[in-house]
N, C-alpha and C positions, 0 to 999 in steps of 0.2 A: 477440546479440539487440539490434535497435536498437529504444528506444520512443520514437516521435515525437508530440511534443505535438496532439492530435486534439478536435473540438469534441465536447460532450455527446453529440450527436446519433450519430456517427459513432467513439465509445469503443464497442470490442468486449473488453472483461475477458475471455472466453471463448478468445479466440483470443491473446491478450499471456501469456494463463497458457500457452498450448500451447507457445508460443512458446519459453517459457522453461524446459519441460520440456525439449522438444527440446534444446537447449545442454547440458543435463546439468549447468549451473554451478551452478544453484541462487544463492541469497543470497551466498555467498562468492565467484563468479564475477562478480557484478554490482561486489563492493566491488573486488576484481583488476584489473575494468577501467577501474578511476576513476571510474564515474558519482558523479557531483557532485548528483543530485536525486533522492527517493524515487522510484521509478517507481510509477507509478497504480493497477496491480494491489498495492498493497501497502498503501494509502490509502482511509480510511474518504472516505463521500461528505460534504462537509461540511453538510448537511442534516441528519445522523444530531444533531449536535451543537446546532446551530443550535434547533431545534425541540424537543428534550427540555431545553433551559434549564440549569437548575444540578442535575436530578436525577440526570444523571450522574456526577455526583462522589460520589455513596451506592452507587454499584456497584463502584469499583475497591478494592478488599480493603488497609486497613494492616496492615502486618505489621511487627515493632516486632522489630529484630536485637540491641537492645543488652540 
């Protein structure tokens, strides 16, 4: 699977996900083939963050191991 860096406008998630079916590699075929950067289908939009502030630091669950 090659994912080539693409403007907003012209990013299709839709078709990168099929993509990726297709290879049958899943997550561990991407790490095999050395990609060096999260690929994009796998990346919140940074909007999500931006705009909810600090409330989302009250969603991610602590769980205390010791």
């Amino acid at each position: 699977m090659v994912v080539t860096k693409t403007d907003e406008a012209e990013y299709n998630r839709a078709s990168e996900l099929k993509a990726l079916d297709e290879t049958k590699a899943s997550v561990k075929g991407l790490v095999d083939s050395g990609v060096t950067e999260i690929p994009r289908i796998f990346r919140h939009p940074e909007e999500i963050f931006i705009s909810s502030g600090d409330s989302w630091y009250s969603t991610i669950p602590l769980i205390d191991l010791g």
